[in-house]
N, CA, C and O atoms as a GROMACS GRO file, in nm:
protein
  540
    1UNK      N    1   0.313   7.457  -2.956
    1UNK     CA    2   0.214   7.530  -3.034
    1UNK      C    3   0.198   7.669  -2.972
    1UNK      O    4   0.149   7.687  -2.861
    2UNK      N    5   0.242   7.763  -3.051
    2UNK     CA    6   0.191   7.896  -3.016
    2UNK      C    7   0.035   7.954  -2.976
    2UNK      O    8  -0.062   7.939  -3.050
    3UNK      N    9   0.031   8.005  -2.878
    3UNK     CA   10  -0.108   8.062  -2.893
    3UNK      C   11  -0.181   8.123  -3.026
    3UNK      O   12  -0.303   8.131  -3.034
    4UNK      N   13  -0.115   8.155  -3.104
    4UNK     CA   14  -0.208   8.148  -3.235
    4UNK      C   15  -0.258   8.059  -3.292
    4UNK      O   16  -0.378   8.041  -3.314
    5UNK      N   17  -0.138   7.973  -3.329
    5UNK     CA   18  -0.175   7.844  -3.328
    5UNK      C   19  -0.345   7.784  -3.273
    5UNK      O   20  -0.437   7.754  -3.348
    6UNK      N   21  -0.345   7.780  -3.136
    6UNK     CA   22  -0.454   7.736  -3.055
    6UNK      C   23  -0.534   7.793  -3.062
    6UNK      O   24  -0.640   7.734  -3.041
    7UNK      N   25  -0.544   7.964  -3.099
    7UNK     CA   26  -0.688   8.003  -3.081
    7UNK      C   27  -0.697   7.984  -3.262
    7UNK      O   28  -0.814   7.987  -3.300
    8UNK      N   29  -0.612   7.969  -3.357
    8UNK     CA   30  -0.658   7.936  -3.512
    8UNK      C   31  -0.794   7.796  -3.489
    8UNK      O   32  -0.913   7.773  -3.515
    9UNK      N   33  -0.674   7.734  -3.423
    9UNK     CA   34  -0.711   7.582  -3.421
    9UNK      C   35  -0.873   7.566  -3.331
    9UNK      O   36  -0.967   7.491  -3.358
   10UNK      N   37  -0.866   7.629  -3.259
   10UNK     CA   38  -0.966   7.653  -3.160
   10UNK      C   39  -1.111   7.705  -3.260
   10UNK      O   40  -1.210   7.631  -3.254
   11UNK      N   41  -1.116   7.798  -3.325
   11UNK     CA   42  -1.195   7.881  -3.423
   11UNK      C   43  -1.254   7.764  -3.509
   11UNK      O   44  -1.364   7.710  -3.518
   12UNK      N   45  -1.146   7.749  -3.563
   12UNK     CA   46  -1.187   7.687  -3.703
   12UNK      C   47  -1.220   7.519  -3.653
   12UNK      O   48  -1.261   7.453  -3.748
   13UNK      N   49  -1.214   7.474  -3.578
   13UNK     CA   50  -1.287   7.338  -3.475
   13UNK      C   51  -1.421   7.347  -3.471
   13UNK      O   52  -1.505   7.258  -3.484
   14UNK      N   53  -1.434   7.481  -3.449
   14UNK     CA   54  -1.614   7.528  -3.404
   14UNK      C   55  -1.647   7.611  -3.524
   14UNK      O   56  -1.722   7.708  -3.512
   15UNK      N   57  -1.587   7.573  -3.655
   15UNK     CA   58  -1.680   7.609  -3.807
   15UNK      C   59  -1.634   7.757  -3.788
   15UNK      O   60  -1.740   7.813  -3.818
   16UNK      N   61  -1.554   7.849  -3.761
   16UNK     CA   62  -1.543   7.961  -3.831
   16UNK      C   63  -1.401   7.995  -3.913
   16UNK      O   64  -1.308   7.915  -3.899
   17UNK      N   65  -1.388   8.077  -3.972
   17UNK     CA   66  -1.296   8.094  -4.055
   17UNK      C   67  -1.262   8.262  -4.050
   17UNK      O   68  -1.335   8.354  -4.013
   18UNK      N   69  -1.102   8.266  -4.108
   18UNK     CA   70  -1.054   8.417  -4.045
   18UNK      C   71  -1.026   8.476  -4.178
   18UNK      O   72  -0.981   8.427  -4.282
   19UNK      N   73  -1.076   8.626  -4.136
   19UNK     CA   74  -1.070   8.697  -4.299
   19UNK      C   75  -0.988   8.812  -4.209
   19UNK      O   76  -1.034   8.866  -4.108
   20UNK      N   77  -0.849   8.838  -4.271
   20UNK     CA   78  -0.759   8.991  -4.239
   20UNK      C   79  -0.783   9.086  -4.360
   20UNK      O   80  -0.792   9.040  -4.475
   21UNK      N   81  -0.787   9.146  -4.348
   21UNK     CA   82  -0.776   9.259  -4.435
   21UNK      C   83  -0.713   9.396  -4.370
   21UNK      O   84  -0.776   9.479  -4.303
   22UNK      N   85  -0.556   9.402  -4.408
   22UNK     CA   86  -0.463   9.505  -4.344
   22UNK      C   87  -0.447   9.408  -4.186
   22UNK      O   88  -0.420   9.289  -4.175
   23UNK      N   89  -0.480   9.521  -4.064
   23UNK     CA   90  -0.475   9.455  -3.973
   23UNK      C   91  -0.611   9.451  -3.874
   23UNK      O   92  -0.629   9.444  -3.753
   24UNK      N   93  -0.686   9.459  -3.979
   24UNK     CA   94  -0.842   9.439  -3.913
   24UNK      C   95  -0.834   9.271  -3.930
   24UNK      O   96  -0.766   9.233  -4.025
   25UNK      N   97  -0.891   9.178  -3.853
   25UNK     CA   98  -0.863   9.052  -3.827
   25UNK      C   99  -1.065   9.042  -3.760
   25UNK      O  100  -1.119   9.095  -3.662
   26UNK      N  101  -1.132   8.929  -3.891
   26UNK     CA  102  -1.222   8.931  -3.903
   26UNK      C  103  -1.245   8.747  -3.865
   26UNK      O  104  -1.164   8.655  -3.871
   27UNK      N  105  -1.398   8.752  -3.824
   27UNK     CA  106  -1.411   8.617  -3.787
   27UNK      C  107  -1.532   8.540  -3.798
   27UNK      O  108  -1.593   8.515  -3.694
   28UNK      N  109  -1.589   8.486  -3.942
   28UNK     CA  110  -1.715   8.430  -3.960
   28UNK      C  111  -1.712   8.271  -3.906
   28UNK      O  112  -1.615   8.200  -3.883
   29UNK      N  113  -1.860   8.242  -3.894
   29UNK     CA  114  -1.950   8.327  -3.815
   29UNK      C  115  -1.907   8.379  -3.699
   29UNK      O  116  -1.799   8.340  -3.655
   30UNK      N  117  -1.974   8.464  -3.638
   30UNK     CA  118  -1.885   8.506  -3.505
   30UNK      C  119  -1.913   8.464  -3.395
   30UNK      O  120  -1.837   8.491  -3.302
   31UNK      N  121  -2.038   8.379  -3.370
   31UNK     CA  122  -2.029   8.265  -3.293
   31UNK      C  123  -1.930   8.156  -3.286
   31UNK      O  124  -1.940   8.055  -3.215
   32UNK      N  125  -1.825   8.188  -3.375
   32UNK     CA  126  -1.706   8.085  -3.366
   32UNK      C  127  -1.585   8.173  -3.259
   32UNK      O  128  -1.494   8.114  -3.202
   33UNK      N  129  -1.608   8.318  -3.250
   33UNK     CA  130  -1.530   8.379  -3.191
   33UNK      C  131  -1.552   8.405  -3.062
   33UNK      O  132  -1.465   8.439  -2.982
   34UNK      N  133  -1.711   8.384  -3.031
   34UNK     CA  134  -1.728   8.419  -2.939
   34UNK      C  135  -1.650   8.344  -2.764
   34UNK      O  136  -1.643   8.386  -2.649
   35UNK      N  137  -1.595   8.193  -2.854
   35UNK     CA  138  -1.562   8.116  -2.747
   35UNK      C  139  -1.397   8.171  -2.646
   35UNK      O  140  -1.370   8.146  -2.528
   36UNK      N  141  -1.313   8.253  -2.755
   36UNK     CA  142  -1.224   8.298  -2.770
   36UNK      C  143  -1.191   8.449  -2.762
   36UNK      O  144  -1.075   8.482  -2.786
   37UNK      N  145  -1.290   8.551  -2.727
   37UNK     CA  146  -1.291   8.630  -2.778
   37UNK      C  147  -1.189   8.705  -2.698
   37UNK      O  148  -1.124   8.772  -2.778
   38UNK      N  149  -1.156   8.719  -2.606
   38UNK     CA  150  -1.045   8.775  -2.536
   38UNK      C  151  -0.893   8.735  -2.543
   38UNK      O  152  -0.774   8.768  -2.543
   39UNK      N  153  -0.959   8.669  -2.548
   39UNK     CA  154  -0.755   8.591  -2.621
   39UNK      C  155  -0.758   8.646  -2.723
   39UNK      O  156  -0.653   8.708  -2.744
   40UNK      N  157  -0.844   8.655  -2.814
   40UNK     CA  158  -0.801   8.666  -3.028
   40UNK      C  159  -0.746   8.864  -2.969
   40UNK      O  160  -0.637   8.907  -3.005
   41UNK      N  161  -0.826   8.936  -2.897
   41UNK     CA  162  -0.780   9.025  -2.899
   41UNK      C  163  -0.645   9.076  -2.847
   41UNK      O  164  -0.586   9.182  -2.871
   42UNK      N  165  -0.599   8.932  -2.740
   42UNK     CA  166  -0.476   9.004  -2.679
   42UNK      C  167  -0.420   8.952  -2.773
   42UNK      O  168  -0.327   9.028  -2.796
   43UNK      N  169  -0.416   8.864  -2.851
   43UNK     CA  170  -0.274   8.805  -2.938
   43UNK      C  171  -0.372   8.841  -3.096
   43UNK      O  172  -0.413   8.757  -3.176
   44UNK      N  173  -0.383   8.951  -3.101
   44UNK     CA  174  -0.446   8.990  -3.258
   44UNK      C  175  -0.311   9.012  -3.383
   44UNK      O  176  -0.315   8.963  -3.496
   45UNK      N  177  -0.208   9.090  -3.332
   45UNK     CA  178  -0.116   9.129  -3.377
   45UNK      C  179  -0.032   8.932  -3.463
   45UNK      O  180   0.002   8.909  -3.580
   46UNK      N  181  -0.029   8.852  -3.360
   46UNK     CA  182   0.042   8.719  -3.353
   46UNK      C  183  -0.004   8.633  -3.443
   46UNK      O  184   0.064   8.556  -3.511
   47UNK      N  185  -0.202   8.654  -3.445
   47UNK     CA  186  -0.283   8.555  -3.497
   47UNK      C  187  -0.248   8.656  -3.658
   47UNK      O  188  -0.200   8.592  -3.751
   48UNK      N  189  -0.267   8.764  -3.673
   48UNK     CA  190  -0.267   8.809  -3.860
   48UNK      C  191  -0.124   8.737  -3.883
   48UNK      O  192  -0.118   8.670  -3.986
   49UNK      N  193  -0.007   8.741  -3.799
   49UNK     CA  194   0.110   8.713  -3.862
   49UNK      C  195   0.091   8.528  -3.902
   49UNK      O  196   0.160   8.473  -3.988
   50UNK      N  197   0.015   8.478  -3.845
   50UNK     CA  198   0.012   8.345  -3.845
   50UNK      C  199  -0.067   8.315  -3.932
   50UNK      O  200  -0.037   8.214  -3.996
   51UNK      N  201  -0.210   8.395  -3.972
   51UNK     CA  202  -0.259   8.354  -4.097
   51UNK      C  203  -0.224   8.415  -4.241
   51UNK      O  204  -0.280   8.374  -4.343
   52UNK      N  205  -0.114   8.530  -4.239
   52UNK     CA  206  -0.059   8.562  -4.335
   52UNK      C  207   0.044   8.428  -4.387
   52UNK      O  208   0.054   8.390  -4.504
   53UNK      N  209   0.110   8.372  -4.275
   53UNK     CA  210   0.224   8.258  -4.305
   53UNK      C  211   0.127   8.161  -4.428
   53UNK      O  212   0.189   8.097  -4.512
   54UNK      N  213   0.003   8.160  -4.426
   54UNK     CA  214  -0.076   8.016  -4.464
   54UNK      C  215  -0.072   8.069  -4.602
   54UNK      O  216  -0.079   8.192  -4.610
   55UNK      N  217  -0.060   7.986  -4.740
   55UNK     CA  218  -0.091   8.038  -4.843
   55UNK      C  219  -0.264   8.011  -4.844
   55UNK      O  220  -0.334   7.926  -4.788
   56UNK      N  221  -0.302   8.144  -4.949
   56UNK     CA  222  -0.404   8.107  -5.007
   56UNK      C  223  -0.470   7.979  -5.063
   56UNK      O  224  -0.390   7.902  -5.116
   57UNK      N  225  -0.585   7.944  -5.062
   57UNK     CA  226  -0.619   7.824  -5.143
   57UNK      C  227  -0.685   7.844  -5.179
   57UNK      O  228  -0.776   7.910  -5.130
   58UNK      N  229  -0.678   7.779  -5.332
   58UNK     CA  230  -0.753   7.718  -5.456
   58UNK      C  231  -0.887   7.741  -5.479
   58UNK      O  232  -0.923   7.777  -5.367
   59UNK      N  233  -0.971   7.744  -5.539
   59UNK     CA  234  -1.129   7.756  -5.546
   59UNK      C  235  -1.132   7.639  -5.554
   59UNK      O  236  -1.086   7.569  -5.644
   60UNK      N  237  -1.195   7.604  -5.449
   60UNK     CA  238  -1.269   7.431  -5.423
   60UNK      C  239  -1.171   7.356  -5.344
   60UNK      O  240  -1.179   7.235  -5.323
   61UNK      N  241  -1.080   7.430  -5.302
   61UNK     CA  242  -1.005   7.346  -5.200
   61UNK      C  243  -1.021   7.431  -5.058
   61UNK      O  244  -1.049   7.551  -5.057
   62UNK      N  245  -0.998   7.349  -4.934
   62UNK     CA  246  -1.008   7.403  -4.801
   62UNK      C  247  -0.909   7.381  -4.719
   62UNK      O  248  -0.869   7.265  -4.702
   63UNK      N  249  -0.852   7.489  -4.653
   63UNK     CA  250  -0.721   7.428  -4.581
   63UNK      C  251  -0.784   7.298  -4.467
   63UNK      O  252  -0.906   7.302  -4.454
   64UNK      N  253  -0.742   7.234  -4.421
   64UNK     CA  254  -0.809   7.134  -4.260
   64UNK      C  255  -0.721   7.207  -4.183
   64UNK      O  256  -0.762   7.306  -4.122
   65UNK      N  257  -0.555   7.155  -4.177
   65UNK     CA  258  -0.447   7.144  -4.115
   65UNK      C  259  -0.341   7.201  -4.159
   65UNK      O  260  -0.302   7.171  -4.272
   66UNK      N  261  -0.267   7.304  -4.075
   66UNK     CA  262  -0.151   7.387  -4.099
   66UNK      C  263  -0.056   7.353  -4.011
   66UNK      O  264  -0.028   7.426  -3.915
   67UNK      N  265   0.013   7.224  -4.038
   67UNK     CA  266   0.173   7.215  -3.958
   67UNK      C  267   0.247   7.180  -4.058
   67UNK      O  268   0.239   7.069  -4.111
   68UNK      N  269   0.307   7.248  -4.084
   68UNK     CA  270   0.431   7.239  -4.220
   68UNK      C  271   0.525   7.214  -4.095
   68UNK      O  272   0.531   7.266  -3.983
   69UNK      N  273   0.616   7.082  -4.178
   69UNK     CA  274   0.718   7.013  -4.147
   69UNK      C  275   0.865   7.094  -4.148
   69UNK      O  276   0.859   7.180  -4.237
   70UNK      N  277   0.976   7.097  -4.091
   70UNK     CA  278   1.086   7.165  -4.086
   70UNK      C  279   1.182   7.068  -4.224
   70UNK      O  280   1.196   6.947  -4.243
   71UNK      N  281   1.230   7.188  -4.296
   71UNK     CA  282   1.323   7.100  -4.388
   71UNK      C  283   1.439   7.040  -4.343
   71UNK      O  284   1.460   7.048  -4.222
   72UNK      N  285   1.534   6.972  -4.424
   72UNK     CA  286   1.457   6.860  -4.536
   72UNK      C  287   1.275   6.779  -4.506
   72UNK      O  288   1.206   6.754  -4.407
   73UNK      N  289   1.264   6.768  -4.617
   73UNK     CA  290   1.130   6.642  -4.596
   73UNK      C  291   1.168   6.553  -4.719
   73UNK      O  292   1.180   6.598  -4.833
   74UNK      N  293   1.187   6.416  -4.680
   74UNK     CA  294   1.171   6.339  -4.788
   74UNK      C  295   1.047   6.280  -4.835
   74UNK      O  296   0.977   6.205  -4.766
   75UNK      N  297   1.018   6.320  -4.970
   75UNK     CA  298   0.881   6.282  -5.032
   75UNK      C  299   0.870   6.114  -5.104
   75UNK      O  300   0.775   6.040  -5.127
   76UNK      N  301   1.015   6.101  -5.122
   76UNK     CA  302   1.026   5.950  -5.185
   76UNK      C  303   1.198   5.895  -5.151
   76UNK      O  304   1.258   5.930  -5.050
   77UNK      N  305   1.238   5.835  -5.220
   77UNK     CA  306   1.381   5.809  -5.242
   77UNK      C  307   1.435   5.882  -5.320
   77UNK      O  308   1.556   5.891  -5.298
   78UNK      N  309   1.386   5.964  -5.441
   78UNK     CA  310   1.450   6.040  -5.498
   78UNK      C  311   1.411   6.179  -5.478
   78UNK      O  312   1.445   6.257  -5.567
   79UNK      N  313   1.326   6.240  -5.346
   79UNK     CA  314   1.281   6.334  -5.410
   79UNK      C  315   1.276   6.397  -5.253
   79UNK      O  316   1.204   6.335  -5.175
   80UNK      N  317   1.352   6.522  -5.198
   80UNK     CA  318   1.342   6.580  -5.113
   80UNK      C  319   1.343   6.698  -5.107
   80UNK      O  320   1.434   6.751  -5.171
   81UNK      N  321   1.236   6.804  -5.020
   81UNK     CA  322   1.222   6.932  -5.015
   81UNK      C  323   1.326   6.986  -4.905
   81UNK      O  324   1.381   6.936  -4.806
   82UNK      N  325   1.328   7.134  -4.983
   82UNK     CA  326   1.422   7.208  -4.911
   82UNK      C  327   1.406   7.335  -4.905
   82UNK      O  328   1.490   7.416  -4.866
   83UNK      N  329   1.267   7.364  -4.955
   83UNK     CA  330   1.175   7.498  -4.879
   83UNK      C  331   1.028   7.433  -4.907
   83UNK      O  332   0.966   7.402  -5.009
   84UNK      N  333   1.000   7.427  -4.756
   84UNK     CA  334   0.887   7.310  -4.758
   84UNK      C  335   0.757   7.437  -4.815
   84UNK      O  336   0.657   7.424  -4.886
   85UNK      N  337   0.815   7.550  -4.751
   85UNK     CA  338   0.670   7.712  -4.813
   85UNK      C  339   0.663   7.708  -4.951
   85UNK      O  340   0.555   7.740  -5.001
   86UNK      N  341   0.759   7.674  -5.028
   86UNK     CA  342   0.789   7.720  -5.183
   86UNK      C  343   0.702   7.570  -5.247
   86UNK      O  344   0.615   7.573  -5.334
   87UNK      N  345   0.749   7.459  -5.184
   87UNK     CA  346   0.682   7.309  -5.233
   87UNK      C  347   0.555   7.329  -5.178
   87UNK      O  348   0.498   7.239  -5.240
   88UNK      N  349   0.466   7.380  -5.106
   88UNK     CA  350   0.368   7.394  -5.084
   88UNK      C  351   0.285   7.478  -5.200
   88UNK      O  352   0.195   7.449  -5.279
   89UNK      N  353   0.352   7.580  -5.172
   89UNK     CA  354   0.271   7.691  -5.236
   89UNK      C  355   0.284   7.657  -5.408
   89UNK      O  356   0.192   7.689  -5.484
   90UNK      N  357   0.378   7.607  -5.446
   90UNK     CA  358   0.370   7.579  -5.591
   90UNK      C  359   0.281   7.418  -5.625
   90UNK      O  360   0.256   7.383  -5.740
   91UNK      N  361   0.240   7.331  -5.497
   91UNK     CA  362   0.213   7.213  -5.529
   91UNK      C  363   0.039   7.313  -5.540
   91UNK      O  364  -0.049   7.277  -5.619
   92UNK      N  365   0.022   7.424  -5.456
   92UNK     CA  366  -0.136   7.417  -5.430
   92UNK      C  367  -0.158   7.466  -5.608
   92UNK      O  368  -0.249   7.422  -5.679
   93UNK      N  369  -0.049   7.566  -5.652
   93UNK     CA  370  -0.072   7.622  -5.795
   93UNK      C  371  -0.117   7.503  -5.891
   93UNK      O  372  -0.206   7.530  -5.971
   94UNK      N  373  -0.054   7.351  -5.892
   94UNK     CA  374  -0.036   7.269  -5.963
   94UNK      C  375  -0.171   7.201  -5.896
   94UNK      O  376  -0.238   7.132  -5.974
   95UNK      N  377  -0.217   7.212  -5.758
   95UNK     CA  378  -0.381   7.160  -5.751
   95UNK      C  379  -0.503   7.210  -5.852
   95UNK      O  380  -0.599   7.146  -5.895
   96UNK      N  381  -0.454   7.378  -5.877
   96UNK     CA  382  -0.542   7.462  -5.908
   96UNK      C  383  -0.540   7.428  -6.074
   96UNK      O  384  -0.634   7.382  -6.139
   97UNK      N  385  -0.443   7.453  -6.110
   97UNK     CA  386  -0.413   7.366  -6.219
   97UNK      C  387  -0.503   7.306  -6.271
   97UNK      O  388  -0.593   7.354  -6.339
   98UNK      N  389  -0.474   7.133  -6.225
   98UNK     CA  390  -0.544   7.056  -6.244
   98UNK      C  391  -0.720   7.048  -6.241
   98UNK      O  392  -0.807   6.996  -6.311
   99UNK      N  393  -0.716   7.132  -6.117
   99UNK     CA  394  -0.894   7.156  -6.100
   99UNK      C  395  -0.957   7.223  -6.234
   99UNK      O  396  -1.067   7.215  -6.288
  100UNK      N  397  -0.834   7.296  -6.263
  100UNK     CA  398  -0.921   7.369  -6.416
  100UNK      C  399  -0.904   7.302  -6.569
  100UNK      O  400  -0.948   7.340  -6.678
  101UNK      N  401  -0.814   7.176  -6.530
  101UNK     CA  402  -0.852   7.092  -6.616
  101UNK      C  403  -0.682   7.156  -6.703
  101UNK      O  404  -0.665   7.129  -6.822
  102UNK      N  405  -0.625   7.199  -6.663
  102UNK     CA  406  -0.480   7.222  -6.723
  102UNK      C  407  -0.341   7.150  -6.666
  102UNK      O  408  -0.238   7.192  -6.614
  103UNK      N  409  -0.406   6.986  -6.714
  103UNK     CA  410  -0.322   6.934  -6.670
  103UNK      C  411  -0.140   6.892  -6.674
  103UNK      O  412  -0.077   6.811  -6.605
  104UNK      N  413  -0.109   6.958  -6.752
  104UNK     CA  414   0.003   6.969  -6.838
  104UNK      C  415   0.106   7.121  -6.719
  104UNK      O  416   0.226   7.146  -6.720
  105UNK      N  417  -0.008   7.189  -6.632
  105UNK     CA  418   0.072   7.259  -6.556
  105UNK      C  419   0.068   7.194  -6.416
  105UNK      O  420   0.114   7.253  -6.318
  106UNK      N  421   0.000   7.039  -6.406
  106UNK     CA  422  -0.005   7.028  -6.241
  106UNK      C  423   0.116   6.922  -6.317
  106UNK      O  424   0.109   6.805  -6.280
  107UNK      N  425   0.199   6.948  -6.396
  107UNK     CA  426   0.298   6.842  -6.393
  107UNK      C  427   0.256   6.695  -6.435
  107UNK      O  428   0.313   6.587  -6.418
  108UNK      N  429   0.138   6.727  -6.496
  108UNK     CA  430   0.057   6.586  -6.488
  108UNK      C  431   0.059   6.457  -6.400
  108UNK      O  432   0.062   6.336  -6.421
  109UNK      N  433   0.056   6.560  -6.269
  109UNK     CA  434  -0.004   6.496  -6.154
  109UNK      C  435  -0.105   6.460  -6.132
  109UNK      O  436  -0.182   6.542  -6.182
  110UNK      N  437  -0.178   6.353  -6.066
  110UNK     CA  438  -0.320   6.339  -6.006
  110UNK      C  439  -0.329   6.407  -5.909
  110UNK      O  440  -0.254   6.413  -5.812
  111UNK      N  441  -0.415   6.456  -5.929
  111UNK     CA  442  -0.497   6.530  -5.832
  111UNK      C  443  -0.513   6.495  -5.626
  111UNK      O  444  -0.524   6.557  -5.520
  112UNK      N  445  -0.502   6.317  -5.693
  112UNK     CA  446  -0.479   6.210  -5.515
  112UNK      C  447  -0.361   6.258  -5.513
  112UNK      O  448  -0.336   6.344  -5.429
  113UNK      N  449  -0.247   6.211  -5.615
  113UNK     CA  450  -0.120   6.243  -5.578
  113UNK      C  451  -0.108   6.375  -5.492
  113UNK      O  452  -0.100   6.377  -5.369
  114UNK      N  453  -0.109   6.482  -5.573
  114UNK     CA  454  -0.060   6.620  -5.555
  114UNK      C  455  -0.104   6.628  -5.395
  114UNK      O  456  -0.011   6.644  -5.316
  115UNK      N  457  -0.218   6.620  -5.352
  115UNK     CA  458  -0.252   6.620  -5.205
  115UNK      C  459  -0.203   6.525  -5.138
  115UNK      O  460  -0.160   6.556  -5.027
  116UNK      N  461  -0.195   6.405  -5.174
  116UNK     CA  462  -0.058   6.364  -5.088
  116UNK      C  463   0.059   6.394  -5.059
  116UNK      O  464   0.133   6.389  -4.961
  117UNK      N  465   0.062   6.426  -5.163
  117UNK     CA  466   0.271   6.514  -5.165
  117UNK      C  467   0.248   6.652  -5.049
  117UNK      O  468   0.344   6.699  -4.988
  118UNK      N  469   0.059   6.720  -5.027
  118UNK     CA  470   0.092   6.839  -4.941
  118UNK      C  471   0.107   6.724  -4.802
  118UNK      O  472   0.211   6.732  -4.737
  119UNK      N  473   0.020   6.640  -4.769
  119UNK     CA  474   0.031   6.596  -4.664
  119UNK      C  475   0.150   6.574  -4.617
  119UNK      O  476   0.181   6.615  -4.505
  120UNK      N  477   0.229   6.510  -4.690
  120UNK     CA  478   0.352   6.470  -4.632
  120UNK      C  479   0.445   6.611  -4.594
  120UNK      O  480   0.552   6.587  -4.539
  121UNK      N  481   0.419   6.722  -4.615
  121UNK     CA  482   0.507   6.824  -4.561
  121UNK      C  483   0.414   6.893  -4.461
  121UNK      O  484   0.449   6.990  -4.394
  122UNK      N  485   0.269   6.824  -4.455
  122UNK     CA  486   0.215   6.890  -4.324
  122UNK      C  487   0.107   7.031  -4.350
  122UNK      O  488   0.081   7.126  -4.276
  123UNK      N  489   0.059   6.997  -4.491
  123UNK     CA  490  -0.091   7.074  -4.522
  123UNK      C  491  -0.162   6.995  -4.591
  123UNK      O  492  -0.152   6.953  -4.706
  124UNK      N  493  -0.245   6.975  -4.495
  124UNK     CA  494  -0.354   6.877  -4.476
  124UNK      C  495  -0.497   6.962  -4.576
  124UNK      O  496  -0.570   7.039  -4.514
  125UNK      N  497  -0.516   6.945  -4.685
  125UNK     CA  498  -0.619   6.982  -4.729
  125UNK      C  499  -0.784   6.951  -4.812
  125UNK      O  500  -0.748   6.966  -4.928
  126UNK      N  501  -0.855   6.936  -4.816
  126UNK     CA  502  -0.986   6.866  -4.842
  126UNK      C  503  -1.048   6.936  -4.949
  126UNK      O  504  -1.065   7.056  -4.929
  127UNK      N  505  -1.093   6.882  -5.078
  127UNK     CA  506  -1.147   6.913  -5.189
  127UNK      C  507  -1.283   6.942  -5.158
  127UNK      O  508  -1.338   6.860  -5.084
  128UNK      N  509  -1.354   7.047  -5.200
  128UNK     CA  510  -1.514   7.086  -5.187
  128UNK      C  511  -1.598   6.960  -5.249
  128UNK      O  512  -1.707   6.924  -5.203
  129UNK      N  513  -1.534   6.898  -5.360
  129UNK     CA  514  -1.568   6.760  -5.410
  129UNK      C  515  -1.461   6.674  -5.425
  129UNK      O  516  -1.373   6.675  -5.510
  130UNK      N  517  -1.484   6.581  -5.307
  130UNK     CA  518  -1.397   6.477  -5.297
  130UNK      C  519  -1.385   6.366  -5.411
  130UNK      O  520  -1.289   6.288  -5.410
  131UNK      N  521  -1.485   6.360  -5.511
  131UNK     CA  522  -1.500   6.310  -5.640
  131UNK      C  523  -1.406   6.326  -5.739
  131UNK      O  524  -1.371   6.253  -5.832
  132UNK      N  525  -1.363   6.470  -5.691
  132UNK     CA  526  -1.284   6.530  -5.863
  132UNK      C  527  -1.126   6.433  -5.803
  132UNK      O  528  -1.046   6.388  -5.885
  133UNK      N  529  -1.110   6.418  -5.671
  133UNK     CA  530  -0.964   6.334  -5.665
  133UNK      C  531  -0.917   6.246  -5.728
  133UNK      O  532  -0.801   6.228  -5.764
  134UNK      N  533  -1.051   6.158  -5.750
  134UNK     CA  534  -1.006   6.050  -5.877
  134UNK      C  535  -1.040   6.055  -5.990
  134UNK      O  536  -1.033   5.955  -6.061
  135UNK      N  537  -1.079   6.159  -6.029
  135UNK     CA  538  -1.102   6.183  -6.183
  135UNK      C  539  -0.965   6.245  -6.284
  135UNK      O  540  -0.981   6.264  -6.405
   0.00000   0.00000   0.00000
């Protein structure tokens, strides 16, 4: 694990979350930074490149966990990735999808499904309402 890695992981453990904008590298609340605060500055440059890697998410979804798996990943017997960034980032489109009730673009996936399929390549993510999973 890279030191970005650890001070991400470190932050967001103790409830804060990172906002970049350009290469200003922001940190609510900042009592989450405060534990860290000398490290985030020597590796500032390392930590934007590391939260640029993360795609965006969804309205009503929250990242937990960012370890994407090295390709191949097999998702079933018939079904294996081979750009685990591209199966990510198009499974979160097909979350968003679904959240808006356009189900015909999440592939008419469930909603449990689709977040399982991120888990298994290693983005771990949690619905603002854990309700809508089985609906």
């Amino acid at each position: 694990m890279s030191a970005a890695q650890r001070l991400i992981e470190i932050v967001e453990a103790n409830g804060g979350r990172f906002m970049v904008d350009g290469d200003r590298l922001g940190i609510v609340p900042a009592t989450a930074a405060a534990l860290v605060m000398e490290e985030l500055r020597r590796h500032k440059a390392e930590l934007i490149a590391e939260i640029a890697r993360r795609p965006a998410m969804p309205r009503g979804v929250r990242l937990m966990r960012w370890e994407p798996r090295d390709a191949p990943v097999r998702l079933s017997e018939c079904e294996t990735v081979t750009n685990v960034d591209l199966f990510i980032r198009s499974t979160l489109r097909q979350v968003e999808a679904r959240l808006q009730g356009r189900h015909w673009l999440a592939g008419n996936w469930t909603l449990s499904t689709l977040l399982d399929r991120l888990v298994v390549v290693g983005c771990i993510v949690e619905l603002e309402n854990p309700g809508q999973a089985w609906q």
